[in-house]
Every structure is written in C-alpha cells, then in structure tokens.
C-alpha positions as CSV (number, residue, x, y, z in Angstrom):
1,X,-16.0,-19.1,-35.5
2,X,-15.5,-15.9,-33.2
3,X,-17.6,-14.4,-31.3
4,X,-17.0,-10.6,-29.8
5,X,-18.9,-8.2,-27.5
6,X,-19.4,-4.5,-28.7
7,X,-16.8,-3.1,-25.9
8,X,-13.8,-2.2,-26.9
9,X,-10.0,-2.6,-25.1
10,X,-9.6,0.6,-23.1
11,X,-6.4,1.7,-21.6
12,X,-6.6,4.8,-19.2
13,X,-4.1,7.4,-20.5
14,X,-1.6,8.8,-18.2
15,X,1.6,10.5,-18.0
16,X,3.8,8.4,-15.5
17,X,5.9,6.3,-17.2
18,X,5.7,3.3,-14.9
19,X,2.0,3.5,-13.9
20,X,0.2,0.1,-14.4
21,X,-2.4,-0.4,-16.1
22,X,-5.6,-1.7,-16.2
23,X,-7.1,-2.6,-19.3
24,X,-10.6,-4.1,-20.4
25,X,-11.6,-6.0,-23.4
26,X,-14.2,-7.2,-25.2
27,X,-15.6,-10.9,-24.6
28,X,-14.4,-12.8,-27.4
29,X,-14.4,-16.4,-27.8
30,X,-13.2,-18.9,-30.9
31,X,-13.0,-22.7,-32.1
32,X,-9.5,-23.4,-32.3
33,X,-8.4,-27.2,-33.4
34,X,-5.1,-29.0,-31.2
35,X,-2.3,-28.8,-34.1
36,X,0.4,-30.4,-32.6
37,X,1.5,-31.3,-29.2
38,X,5.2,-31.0,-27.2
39,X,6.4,-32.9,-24.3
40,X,8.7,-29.9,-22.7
41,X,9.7,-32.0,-20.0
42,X,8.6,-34.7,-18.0
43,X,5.7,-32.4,-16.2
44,X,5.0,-30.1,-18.6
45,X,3.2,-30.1,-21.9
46,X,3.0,-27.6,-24.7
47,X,0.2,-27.9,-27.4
48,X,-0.2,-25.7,-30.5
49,X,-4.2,-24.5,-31.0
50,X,-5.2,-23.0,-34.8
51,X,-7.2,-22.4,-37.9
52,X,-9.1,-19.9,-36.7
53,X,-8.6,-16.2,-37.0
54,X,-7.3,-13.8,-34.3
55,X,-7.1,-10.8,-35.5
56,X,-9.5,-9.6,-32.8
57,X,-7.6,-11.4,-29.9
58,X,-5.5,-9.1,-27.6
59,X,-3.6,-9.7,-24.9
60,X,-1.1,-7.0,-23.4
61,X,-0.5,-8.1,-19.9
62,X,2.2,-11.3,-19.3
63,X,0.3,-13.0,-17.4
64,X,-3.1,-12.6,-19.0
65,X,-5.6,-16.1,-18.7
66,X,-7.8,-17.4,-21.3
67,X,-10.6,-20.1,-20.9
68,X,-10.1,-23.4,-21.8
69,X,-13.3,-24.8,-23.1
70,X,-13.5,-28.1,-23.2
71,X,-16.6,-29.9,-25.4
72,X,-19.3,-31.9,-22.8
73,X,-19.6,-35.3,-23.8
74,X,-21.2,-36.1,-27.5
75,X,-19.7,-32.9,-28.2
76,X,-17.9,-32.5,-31.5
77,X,-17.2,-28.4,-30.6
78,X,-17.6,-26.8,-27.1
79,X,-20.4,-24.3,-26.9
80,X,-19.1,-20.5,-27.3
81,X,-20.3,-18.1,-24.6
82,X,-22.1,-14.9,-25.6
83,X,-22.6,-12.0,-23.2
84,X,-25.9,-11.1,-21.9
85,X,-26.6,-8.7,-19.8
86,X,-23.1,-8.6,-19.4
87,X,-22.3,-11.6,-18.1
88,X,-21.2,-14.8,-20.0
89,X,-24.2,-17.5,-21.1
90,X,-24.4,-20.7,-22.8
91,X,-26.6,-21.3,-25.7
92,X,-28.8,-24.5,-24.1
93,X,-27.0,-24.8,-20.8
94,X,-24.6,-26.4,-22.1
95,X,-21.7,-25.0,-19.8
96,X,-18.1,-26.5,-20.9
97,X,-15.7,-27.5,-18.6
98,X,-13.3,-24.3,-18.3
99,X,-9.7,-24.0,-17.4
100,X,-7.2,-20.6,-17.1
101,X,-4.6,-20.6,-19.1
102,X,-1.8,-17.9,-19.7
103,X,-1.0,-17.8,-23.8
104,X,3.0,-18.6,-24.0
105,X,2.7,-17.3,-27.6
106,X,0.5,-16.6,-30.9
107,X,0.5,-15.8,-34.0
108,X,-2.5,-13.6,-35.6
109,X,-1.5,-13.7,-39.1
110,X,-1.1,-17.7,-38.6
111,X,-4.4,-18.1,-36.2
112,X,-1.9,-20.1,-33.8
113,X,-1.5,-20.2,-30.0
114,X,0.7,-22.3,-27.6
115,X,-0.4,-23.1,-24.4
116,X,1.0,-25.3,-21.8
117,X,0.2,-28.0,-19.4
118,X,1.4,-28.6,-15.9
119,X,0.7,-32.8,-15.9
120,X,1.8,-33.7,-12.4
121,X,-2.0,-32.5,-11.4
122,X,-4.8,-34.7,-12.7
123,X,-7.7,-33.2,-14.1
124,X,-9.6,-32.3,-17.3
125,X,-7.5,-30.4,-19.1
126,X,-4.1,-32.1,-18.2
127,X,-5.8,-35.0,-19.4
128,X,-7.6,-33.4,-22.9
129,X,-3.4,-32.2,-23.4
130,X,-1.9,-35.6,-22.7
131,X,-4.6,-38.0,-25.1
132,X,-6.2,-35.6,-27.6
133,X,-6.2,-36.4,-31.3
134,X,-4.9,-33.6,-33.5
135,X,-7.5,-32.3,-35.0
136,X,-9.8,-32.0,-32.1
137,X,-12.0,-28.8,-31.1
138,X,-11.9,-26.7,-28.2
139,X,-12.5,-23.2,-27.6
140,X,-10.8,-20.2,-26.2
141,X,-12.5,-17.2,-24.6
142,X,-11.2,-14.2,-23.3
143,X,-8.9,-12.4,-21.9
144,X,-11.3,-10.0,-20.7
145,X,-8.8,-7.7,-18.8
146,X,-5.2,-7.1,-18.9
147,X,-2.9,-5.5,-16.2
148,X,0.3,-3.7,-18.2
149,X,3.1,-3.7,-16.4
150,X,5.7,-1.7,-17.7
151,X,8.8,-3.3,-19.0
152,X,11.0,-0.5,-17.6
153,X,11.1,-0.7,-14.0
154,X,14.7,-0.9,-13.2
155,X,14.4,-4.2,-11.5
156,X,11.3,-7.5,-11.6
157,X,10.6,-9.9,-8.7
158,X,9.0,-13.2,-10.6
159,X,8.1,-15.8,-8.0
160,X,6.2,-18.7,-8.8
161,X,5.5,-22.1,-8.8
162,X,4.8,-24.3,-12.1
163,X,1.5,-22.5,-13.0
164,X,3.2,-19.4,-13.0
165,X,5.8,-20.3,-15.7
166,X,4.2,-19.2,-18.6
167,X,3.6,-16.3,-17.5
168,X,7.4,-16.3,-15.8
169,X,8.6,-16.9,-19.4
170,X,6.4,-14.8,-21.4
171,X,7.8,-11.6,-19.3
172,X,11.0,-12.6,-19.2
173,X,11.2,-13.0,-22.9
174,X,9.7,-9.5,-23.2
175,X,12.2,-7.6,-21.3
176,X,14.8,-5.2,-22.8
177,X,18.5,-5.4,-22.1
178,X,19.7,-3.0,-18.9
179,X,16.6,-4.5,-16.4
180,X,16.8,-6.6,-13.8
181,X,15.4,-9.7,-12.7
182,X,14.6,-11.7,-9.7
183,X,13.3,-15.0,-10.6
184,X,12.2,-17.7,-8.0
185,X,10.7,-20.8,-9.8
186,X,9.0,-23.8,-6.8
187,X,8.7,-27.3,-8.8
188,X,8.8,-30.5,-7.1
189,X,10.6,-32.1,-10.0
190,X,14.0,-31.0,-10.9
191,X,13.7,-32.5,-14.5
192,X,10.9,-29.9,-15.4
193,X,13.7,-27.2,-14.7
194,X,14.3,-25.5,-17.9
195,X,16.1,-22.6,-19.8
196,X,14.3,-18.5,-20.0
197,X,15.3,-16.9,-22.2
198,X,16.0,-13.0,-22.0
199,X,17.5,-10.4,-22.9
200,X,17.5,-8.7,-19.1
201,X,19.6,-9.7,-16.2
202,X,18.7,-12.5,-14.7
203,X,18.9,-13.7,-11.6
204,X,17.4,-17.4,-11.4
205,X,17.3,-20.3,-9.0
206,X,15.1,-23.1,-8.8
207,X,14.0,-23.3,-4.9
208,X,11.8,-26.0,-2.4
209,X,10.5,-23.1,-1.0
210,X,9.2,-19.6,-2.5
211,X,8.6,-18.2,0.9
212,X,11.9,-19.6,2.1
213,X,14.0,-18.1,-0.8
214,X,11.7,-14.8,-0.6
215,X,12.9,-14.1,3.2
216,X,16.8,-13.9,1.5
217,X,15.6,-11.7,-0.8
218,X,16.1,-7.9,0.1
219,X,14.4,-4.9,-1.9
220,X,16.6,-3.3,-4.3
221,X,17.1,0.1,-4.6
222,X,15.4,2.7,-7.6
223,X,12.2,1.6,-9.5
224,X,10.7,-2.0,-9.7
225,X,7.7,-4.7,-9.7
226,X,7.5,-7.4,-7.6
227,X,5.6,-10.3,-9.3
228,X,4.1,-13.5,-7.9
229,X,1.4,-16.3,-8.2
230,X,0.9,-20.0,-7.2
231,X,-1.0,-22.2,-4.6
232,X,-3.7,-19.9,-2.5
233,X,-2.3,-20.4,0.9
234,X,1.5,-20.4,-0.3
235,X,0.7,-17.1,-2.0
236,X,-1.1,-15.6,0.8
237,X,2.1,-16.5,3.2
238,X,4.6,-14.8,0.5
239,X,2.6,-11.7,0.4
240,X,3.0,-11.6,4.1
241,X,6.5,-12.2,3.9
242,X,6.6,-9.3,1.4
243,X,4.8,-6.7,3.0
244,X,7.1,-7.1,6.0
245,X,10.1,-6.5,3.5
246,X,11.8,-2.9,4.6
247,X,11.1,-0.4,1.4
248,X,8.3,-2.7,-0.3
249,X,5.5,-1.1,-2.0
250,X,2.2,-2.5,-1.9
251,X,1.2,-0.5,-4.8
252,X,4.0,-2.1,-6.9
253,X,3.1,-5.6,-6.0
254,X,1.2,-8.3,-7.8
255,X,0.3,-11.7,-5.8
256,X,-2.2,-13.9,-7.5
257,X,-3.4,-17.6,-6.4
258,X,-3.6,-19.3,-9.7
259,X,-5.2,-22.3,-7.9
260,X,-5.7,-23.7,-4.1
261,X,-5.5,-27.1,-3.0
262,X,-8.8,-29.2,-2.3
263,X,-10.6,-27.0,-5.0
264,X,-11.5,-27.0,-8.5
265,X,-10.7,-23.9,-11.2
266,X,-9.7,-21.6,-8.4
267,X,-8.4,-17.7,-9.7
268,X,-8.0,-14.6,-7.6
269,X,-6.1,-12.3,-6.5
270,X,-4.3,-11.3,-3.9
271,X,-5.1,-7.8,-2.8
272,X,-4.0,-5.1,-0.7
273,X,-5.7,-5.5,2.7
C-alpha cells in the first residue's frame, strides 16, 4: 500500500549549468516485503525489498535517505505515516523503529529496491538485515528532499566512511566519462574493500584516516564538488580541514554526519558557519 501527500517534487529553474539544487517531494510511504538477501562482504549486507509499486517514488539526488520502518513487536506490517499538519503521524501511536538508508538501486517497473547494511554496528536494522525471513514486511517512507548535484563539474571529492558507500557508489556509477574523481573510502576492515564502478576517472584509495588523507589532498583547478559524510565529530574535523584548503568553496561543498557515536538515528548536516 502507498501512501502520498498532495505536494508535488519541485525543482527551482535556473540557468547555471552547475547550480545545485534543492528539490522537495511529497511524503510518500509503502509496504515493501525483503526478497532476497546478499552478503557483499564480510561487513556489509545488501537486501532486495518489493511487490509494491513505485511509480510515485523519486529520488534525484545520490545520496538521498529513505526511512526504514521496522514493524513494533506483534506486528505483521509497520504502521505507514500520514502527514498532518505537515508533519509525519502514526495511526495509534504506534511509532516504528526508523533507520536512513540511501537506495543503491530500484526498479519502478519491477517495484524493487536494494539497500545495504553496514553489520559491524549492532542495532535494529543491522539485525532485521542479518535474520529476516524472506517474505517479511517493512516499510519505506520518503525521500522528502533531494539535493541535485550536477554530474558535470569537471572534478568530485567523495569522502566517506562505510555509511557513505552507497551513496559513494551510486554517484560514481552515475558519472559520465571525461569527469574526475576523488574518492577517499575509511573502513576498519580491509575485507569490506570492494570494486566502483564508473565510467569517470577515478582516483580511489582506501585510507585509516579521512582527515589524514584529506590534508594530502589539494584543490584542483576549474569546476568541481567536494562531497563528504560519516561519523559527527570526524565530519566536523574534515570540514575544518577543508575550509582551510587554498581555493575551496564553501558553496560547492557538501559535509553530512550520517550518524555520531554514543547516539541513536543521528542525521544532519554540516553547514556553512
């Protein structure tokens, strides 16, 4: 079942060709049942969500969250939210457990969706990836906003650590051929290192240290983005380290904390001070 708000996506028109945008959409929200399940490497798990449709779903930025609703106990299905005075509410109170999660892929005409799981970090959803039976409900709300980043800047800056992969791979994979790209992956496993795919030039090493290998970096010349999300505190040193970077632009910079240590669902971003 899908639920959707009246507001459609907007996208602010303009004329500059590598202007980001912002873009809202309307709160929608689906059952979707765990099809099948991949272990991509010892800390990372991939599971394939479907049957239900998603022709309504959008999601135009590459690193774009959804909710992860997870049913409360006795539970068959997690309640869907509705919006309210615009802000999300629960039929009965019966809040689910919700996690972000950046779509790797889906596929409208098919109703599917991969998402993946970093498994090194206990919690509900790690756990709902690594024992679930196929078959089992959850539900998926959102995005409701997207930021567009336009594919052609002359040059990316990807820095993350293993919750930023998705979204790492998804851009990589959507880049064209003649951009180039900067790609600075933190695990703390090297069997969870893996293979992007892209048709840009790429520049990738697996590092101990994103603010380390940042401080090598040095800003290139012409057009580009520079792209980054992890651990709170380890993003808000790498922005510092950034900003103090001769011929950065704050305005072409994205630093997002996809989670901070000692607390539970933690998003935000990073913004100019």
């Amino acid at each position: 079942m899908t639920h959707a708000s009246s507001v459609d996506t907007v996208i602010t028109p303009t004329t500059a060709p590598l202007r980001v945008e912002r873009v809202r959409h309307g709160l929608s929200s689906r059952h979707m049942q765990l099809m099948s399940r991949e272990i991509v490497s010892p800390g990372f798990v991939r599971v394939t969500l479907g049957g239900a449709d998603l022709s309504n779903f959008a999601s135009v930025g590459f690193d774009d969250h959804v909710k992860l609703l997870l049913p409360a106990a006795g539970q068959e299905k997690p309640t869907l939210p509705t919006l309210i005075d615009g802000r999300p509410h629960f039929e009965g109170g019966q809040r689910p457990t919700a996690r972000d999660f950046t779509p790797v892929r889906w596929d409208s005409a098919k109703g599917t969706m991969v998402l993946e799981f970093a498994m090194h970090e206990a919690g509900p959803a790690a756990q709902w990836a690594a024992t679930a039976q196929i078959g089992q409900w959850v539900g998926i709300a959102g995005p409701r906003g997207s930021m567009v980043v336009p594919t052609a800047f002359e040059w990316h800056w990807l820095l993350g650590d293993a919750s930023a992969l998705p979204a790492i791979e998804r851009r990589l994979a959507e880049l064209p051929a003649g951009a180039r790209a900067t790609v600075r992956v933190q695990l703390d496993h090297t069997a969870d290192q893996r293979p992007l795919a892209s048709a840009a030039q790429v520049d990738l090493q697996w590092v101990d240290s994103l603010d380390a290998a940042a401080q090598e970096l040095s800003i290139p010349e012409g057009d580009g983005f520079v792209w980054a999300a992890g651990e709170h505190n380890d993003m808000a040193q790498l922005r510092r380290t950034l900003l103090a970077k001769p011929g950065v632009d704050a305005k072409r910079m994205r630093i997002a904390a996809y989670w901070k240590r000692g607390e539970i669902a933690h998003h935000a971003e990073l913004s100019e001070d």
